[in-house]
C-alpha positions in Angstrom: 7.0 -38.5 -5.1 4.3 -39.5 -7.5 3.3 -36.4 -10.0 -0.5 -36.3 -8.4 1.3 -35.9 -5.1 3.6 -33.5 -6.5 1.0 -31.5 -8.1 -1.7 -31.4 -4.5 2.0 -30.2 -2.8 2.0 -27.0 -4.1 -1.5 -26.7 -2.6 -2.1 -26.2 1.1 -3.8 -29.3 2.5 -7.7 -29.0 2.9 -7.3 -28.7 6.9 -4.5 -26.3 6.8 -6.6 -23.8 4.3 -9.3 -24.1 6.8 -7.1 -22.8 9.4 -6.7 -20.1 7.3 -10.0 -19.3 6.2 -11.1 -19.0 9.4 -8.1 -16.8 11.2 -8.4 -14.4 7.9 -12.5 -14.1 8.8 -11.8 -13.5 12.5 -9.6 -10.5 10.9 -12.3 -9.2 8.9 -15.0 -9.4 11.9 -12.6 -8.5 14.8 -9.8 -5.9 13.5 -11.8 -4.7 10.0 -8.5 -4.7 8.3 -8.4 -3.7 4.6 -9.1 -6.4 1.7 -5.2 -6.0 0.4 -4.1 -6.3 3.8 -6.2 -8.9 4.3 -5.2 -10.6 1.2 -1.0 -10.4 2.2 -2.0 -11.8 5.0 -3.1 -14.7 3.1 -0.3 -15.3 0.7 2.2 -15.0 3.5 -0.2 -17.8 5.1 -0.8 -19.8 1.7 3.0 -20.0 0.9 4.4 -21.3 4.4 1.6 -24.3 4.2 2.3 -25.3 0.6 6.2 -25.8 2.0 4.8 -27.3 4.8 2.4 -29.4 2.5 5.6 -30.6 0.2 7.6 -31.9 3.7 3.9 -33.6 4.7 3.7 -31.1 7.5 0.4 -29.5 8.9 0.0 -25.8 10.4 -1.2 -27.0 13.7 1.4 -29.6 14.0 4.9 -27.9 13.7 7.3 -27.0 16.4 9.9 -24.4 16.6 12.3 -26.4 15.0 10.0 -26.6 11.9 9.7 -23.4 12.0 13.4 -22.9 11.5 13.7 -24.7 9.0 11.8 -22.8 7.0 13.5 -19.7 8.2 17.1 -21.0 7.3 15.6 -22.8 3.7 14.5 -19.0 3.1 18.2 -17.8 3.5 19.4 -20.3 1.2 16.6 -18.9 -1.7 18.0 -15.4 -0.8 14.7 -14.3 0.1 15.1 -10.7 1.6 15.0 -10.0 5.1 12.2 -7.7 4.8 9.4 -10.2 3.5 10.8 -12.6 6.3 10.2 -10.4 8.9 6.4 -9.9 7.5 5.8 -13.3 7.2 7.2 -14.2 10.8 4.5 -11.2 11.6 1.9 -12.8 10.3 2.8 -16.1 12.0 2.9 -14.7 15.4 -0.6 -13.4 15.3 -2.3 -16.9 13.4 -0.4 -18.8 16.3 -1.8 -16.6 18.9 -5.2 -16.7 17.6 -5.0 -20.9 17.4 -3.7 -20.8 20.8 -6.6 -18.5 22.2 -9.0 -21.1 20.2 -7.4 -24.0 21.6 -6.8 -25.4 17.9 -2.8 -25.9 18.9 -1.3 -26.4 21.8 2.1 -24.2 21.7 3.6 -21.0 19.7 6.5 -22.4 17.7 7.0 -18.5 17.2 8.2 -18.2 20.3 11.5 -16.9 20.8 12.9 -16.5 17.3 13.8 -13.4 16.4 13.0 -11.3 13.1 15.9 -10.9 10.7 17.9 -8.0 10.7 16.7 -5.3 8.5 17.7 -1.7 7.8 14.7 0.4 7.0 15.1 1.9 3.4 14.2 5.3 2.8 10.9 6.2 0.5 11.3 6.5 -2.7 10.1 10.3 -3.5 10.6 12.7 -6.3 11.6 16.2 -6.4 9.2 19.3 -6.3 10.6 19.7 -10.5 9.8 16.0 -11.0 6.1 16.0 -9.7 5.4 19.1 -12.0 6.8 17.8 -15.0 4.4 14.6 -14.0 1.7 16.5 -13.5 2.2 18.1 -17.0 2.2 14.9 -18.9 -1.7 13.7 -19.3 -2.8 15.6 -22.4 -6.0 17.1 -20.9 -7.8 18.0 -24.2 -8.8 14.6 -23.9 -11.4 13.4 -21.2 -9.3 10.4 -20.0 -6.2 13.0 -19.6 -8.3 15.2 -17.8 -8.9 11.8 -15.7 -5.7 11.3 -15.3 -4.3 14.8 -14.4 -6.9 15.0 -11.7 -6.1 11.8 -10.4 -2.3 12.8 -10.3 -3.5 16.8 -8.4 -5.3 14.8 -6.2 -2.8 12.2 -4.9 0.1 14.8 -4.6 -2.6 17.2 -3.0 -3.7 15.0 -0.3 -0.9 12.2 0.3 -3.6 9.7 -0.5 -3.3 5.8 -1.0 -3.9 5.1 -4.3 -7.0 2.3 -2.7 -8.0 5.4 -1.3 -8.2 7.5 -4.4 -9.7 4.7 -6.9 -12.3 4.3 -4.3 -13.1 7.9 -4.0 -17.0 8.0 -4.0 -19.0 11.8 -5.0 -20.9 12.1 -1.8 -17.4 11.9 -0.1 -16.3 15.4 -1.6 -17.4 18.7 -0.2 -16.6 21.2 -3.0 -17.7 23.6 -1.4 -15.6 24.1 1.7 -12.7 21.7 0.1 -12.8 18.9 2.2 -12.4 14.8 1.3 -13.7 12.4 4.0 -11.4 9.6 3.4 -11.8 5.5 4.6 -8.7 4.1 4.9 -6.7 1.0 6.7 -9.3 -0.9 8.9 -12.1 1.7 8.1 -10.5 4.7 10.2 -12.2 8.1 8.6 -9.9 11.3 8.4 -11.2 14.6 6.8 -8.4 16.1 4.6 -8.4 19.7 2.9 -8.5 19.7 -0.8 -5.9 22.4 -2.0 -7.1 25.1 -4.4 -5.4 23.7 -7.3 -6.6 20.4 -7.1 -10.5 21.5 -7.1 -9.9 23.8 -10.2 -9.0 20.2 -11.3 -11.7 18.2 -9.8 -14.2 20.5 -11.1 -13.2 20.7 -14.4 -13.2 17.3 -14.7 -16.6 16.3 -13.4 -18.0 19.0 -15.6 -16.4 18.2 -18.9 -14.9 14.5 -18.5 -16.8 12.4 -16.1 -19.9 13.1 -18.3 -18.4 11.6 -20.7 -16.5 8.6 -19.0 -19.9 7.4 -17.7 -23.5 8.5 -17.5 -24.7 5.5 -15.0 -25.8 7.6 -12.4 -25.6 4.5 -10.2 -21.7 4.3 -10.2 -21.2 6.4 -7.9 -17.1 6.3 -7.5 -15.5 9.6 -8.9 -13.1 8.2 -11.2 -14.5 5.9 -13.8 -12.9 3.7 -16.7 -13.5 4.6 -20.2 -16.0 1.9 -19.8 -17.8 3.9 -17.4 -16.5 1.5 -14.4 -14.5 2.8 -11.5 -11.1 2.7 -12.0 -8.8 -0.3 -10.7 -5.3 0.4 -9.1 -3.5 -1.3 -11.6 -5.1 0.7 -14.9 -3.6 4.2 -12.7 -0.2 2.0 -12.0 -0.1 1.7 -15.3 -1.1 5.5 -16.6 1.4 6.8 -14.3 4.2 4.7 -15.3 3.5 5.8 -18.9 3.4 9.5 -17.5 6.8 9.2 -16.1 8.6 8.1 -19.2 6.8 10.6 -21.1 7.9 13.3 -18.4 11.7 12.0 -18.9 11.4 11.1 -14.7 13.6 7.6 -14.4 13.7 7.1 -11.6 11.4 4.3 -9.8 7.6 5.3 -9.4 4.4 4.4 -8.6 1.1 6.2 -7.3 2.8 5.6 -3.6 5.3 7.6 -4.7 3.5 10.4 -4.8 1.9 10.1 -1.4 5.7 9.9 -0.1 6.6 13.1 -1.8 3.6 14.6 -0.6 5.1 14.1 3.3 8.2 14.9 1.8 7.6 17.9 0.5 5.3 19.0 3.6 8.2 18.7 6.3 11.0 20.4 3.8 8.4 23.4 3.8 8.1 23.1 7.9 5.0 20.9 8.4 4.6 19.5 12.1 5.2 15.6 12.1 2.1 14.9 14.2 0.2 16.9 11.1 1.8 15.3 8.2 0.8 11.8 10.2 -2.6 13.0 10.7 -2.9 13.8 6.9 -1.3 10.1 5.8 -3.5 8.4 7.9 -0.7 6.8 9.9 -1.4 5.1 13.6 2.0 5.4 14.7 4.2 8.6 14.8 6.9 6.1 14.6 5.8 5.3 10.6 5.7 9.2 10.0 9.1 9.6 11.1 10.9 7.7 8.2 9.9 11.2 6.5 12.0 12.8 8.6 14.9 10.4 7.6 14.0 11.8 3.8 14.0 15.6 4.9 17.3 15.0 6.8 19.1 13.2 4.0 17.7 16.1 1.7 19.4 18.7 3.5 22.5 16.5 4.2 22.6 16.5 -0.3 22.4 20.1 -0.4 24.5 21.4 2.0 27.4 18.9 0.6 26.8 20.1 -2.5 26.8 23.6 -2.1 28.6 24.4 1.4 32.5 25.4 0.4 33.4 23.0 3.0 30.7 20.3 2.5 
């Protein structure tokens, strides 16, 4: 293969990103899923026509046994099962929707079967762990202030952390302590704001937000110290610092936090169908994994402690 035919390989061909243009705006305009949904959707997409694109293959041409293929080339690059199983997801609903628009003529999804998977446990963190967390920002300073809010609010509410960057004022109600939150494919949910938190909030749009922007046009809550809204990866990053300062080493992130926060709700007796109400969850069936965490939880403690455990 010539290096200019190399080099448009790792590309997917012209027609095959149209494809894919246009099944990723029928999401937008039909199902109003979210932009980072939207956006694995299109690397899952992307990747499986550039492999395509290197074997001079084309989305709307390939049969089941291309399709295999790929599956068993994906074994041998010890891809894990997990992002297999998403991307064979993602493939059965672009087929269906080029079937439905008469752009191919048959599903080589059909009948393959996802990989095997066991479904890990959430990472969470003790009740001792998130208060030595919350601890860390030093909130003399306004960006610690920031930051500690940030950290009450996530644990408070169970929020994504999209959620909480994109936290807008006219979406608070400090008054009676309520958020109205936008989530995954623009569902709204109203969740209570727990006294702690809105000492926190308060403080910090009186003494830190002033300070962190006075564009009255921005109107997200928690700004940059450029005076811009905060990204998720500038909090990924806060919070990782946070953690190694609050000697926590285990694995974390700002999901983290929304899994302890369902964690730490059922260990104290919250009803299941409540905690999924809070995380925005469709399904009960995603809540339940927390039940999984509560279980094993209890399983730790009484082997530790029972005389015959």
């Amino acid at each position: 293969m010539s290096e200019d035919r190399r080099r448009r390989a790792k590309l997917p061909a012209a027609e095959d990103q149209a494809l894919i243009g246009q099944y990723l705006d029928h999401l937008w305009l039909e199902r109003g899923l979210s932009d980072n949904t939207r956006a694995s959707y299109a690397r899952d997409l992307n990747h499986f026509a550039c492999w395509l694109n290197q074997r001079r293959l084309r989305l709307s041409e390939i049969d089941r046994r291309d399709l295999q293929r790929h599956l068993q080339w994906r074994v041998e690059q010890q891809l894990r099962p997990a992002s297999t199983a998403r991307l064979l997801s993602t493939l059965r609903g672009f087929y269906r929707y080029l079937l439905r628009e008469h752009l191919v003529s048959s599903d080589p999804t059909l009948n393959i079967d996802s990989p095997r998977r066991g479904r890990p446990l959430p990472k969470t963190l003790t009740e001792n762990d998130v208060e030595a967390l919350l601890a860390a920002p030093d909130v003399s300073t306004a960006l610690g202030l920031r930051d500690r809010t940030m950290l009450e609010l996530l644990y408070a509410c169970g929020l994504r952390v999209s959620e909480l960057v994109e936290l807008r004022l006219e979406e608070l109600n400090r008054r009676i302590g309520v958020l109205r939150i936008v989530g995954k494919g623009d569902k709204e949910r109203m969740l209570p704001v727990g006294d702690e938190a809105l000492l926190w909030l308060s403080r910090y749009l009186q003494d830190a937000r002033p300070e962190l922007g006075s564009d009255m046009r921005v109107e997200h809550i928690f700004l940059s110290r450029l005076g811009q809204p905060m990204t998720r990866q500038t909090f990924w990053h806060r919070i990782k610092r946070y953690a190694v300062e609050a000697g926590i080493d285990k694995p974390i992130s700002p999901h983290v936090l929304r899994h302890a926060f369902a964690t730490h709700l059922l260990n104290h007796g919250a009803d299941l169908r409540v905690v999924q109400m809070l995380l925005g969850h469709s399904s009960l069936s995603t809540t339940q994994i927390y039940t999984h965490v509560a279980t094993a939880r209890l399983q730790a403690l009484h082997r530790d402690h029972h005389p015959r455990g």
